[in-house]
C-alpha positions in Angstrom: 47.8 42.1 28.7 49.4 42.6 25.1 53.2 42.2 25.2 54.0 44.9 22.2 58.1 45.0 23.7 59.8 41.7 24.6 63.4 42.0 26.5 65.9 39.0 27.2 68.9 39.6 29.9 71.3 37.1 29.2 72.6 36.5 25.3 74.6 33.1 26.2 73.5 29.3 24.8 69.7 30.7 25.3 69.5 34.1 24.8 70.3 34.3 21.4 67.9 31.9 20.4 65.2 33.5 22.7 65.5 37.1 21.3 65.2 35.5 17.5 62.1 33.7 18.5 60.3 36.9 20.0 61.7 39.2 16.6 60.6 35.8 14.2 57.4 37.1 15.5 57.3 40.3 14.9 57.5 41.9 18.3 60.5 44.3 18.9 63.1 42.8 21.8 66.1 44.3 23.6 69.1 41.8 24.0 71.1 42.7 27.0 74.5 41.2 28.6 76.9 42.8 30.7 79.8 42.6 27.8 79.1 43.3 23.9 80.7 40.4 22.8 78.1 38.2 24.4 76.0 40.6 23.1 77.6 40.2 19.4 77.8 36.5 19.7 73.9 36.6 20.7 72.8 38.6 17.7 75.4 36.8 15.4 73.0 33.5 16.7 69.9 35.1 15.7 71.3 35.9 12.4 72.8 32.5 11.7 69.3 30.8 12.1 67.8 33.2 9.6 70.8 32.9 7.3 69.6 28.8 7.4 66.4 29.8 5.6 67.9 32.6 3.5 70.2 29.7 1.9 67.5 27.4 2.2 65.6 29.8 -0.2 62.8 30.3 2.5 63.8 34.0 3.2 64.6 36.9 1.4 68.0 38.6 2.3 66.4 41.8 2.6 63.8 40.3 5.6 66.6 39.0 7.0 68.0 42.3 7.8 64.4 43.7 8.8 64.0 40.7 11.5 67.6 41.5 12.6 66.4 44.9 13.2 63.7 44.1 15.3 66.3 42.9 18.2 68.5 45.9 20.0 71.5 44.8 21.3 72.7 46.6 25.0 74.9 46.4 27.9 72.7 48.5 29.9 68.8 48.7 30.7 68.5 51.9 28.8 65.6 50.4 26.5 63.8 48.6 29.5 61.5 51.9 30.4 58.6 50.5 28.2 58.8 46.2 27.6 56.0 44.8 28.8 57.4 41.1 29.7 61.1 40.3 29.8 63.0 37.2 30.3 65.9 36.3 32.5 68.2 33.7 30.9 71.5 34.0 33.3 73.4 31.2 34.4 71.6 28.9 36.6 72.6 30.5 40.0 70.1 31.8 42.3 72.1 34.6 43.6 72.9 35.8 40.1 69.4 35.7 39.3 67.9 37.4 42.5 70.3 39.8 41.5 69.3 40.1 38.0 65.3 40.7 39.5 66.1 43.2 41.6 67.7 45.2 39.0 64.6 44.6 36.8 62.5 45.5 39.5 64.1 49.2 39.2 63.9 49.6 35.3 60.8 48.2 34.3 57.5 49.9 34.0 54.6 48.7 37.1 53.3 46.5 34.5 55.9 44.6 33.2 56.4 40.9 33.8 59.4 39.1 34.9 60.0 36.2 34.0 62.8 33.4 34.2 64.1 31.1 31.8 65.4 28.8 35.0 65.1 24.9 34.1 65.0 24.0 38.1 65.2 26.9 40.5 62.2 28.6 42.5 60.2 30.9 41.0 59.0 32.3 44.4 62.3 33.3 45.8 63.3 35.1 42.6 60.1 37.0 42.8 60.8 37.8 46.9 64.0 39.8 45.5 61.1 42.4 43.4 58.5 43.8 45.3 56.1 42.4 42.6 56.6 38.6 43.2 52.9 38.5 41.5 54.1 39.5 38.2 57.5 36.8 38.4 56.8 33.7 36.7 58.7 31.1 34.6 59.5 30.8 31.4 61.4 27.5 30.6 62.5 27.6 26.9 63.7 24.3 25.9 67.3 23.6 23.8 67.4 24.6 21.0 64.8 27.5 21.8 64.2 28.3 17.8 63.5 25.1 17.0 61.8 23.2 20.5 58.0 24.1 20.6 57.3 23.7 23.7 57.7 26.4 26.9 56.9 25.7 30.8 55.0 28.3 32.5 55.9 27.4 35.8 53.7 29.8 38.9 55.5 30.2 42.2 53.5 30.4 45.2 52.6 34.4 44.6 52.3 34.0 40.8 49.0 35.7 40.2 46.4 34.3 37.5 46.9 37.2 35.5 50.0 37.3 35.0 50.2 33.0 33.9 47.7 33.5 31.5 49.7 36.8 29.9 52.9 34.4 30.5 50.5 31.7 28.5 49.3 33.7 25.6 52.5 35.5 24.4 54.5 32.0 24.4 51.6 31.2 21.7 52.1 34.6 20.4 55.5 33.7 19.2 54.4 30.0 18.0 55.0 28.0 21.3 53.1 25.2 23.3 52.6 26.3 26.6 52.2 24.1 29.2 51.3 25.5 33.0 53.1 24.0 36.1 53.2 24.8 39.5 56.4 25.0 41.2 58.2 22.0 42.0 62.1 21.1 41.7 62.9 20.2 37.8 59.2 21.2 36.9 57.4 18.5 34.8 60.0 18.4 31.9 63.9 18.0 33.6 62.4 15.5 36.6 61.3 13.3 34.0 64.0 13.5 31.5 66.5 13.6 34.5 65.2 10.6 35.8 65.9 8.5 32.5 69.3 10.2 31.8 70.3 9.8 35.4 70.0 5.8 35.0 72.1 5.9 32.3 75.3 7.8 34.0 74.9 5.8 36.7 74.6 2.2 34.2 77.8 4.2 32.6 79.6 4.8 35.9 79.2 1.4 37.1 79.8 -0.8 33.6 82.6 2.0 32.5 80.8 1.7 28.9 82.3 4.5 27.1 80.8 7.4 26.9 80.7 7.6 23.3 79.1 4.0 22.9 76.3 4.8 25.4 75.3 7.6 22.9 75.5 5.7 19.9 73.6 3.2 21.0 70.6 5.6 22.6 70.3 7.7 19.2 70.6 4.3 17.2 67.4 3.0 19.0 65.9 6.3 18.2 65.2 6.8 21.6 66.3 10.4 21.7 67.2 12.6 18.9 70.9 12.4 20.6 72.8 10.7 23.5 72.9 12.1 27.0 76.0 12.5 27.2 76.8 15.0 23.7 73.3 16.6 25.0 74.8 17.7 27.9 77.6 18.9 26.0 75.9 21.3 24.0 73.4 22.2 26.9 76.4 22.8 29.0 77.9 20.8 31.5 77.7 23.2 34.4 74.2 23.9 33.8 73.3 20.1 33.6 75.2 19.4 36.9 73.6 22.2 38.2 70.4 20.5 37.9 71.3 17.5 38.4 73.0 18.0 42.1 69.7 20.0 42.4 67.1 17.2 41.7 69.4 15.0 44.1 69.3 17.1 47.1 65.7 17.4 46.4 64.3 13.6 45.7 67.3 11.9 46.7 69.4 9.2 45.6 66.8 8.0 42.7 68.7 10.9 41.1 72.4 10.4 40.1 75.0 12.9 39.7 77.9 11.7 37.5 81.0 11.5 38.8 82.9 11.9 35.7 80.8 15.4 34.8 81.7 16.6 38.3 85.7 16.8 37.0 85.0 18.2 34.1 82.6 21.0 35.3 85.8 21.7 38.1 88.7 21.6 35.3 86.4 24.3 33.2 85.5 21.8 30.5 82.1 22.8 30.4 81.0 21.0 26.5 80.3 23.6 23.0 80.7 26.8 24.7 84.2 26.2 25.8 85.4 23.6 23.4 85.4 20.4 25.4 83.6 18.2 27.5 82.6 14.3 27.3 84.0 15.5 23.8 86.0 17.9 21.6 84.5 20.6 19.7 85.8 22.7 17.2 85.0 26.4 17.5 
């Protein structure tokens, strides 16, 4: 199956970026949230990034505004009667996104695919809240999703073949690297990257090396692009812990939670998107 109409629910730290990498390709997408300023702050995203090449010389004002147009902002599933694949990108809470499936379930043509932009949760109970769990897959982007290549394609256990390989072929429709994973808790990505980052909150925890230092010296090595501690910042403290507590009750204790991320997740200091975290961030 073609996808010629792309839909994202969710404009938050993801959403954004997801809609401007489906219209970057030329396929019309609807951007929905349940407030218009999320869904302003999601299309003022997709702007920014192609303002970047605008002032890099690399786009033409003009296309600029003719990409923009390609994503329709909404606080209602008005322009779902005709997409043919949509993804979820709520916060990482099955309940919320159960909830999110039914709803889809009810506004989407037969055809359409659901997918979910979930970095740990099941696919399979998601799809047990449609009554086409064959056509629910997932759809991992990875942070940030305009600039990371690749994308999971993660099959719960009544994820038909059909619907993976549609899933497959439009993430290289829109210039990613898929990579097909059967269900399992953190998929193939966060259980490995979890399971390096989780050695260092607990070396953190137990030395009390600052935060700070620990990231400095991880991004000096070139290990990673960044530390794991402002990495979690701008993924989002809650979602990180989410995952984290998640991958824990799953494998056990091989996987740390850190303590310190705990307090700060239950204060409301959840990194970039509210202006602090392990640090301070200017709006």
């Amino acid at each position: 199956m073609f996808v010629f109409k792309a839909a994202v629910v969710g404009a938050g730290t993801m959403g954004g970026e997801i809609a401007q990498t489906i219209a970057n390709a030329e396929i019309p997408v609807v951007l929905k949230d349940v407030e218009q300023k999320f869904v302003d702050a999601g299309l003022e995203k997709a702007r920014s990034l192609w303002q970047g090449r605008v002032d890099a010389g690399k786009l033409e004002a003009e296309e600029l505004e003719r990409k923009l147009g390609l994503i329709t902002g909404t606080t209602s599933y008005d322009g779902f009667g005709d997409v043919d694949f949509v993804i979820e990108a709520v916060p990482e809470r099955m309940e919320i996104k159960r909830a999110v499936f039914s709803e889809l379930d009810e506004v989407t043509p037969g055809h359409a695919i659901l997918a979910s932009n979930t970095s740990s949760l099941s696919i399979t109970e998601m799809g047990e809240a449609t009554g086409r769990p064959e056509q629910v897959v997932g759809f991992h982007f990875f942070y940030p999703a305009s600039v990371m290549r690749l994308i999971e394609v993660i099959e719960g256990e009544d994820t038909s073949p059909e619907t993976t390989q549609t899933a497959t072929n439009f993430a290289q429709a829109i210039r990613k690297m898929p990579i097909r994973c059967d269900e399992a808790p953190g998929f193939v990505v966060n259980r490995i990257l979890n399971s390096s980052v989780s050695e260092l909150w607990r070396f953190q925890e137990e030395s009390g090396t600052d935060t700070k230092e620990i990231d400095r010296l991880v991004s000096e090595s070139k290990a990673a692009p960044m530390g794991p501690f402002f990495l979690a910042d701008l993924l989002g403290l809650d979602t990180v812990l989410h995952v984290a507590e998640h991958l824990q009750e799953s494998y056990g204790d091989r996987f740390y939670v850190h303590k310190q991320m705990q307090e700060l997740v239950a204060a409301g200091d959840l990194g970039v998107k509210t202006g602090k975290g392990f640090y301070e961030h200017s709006s």
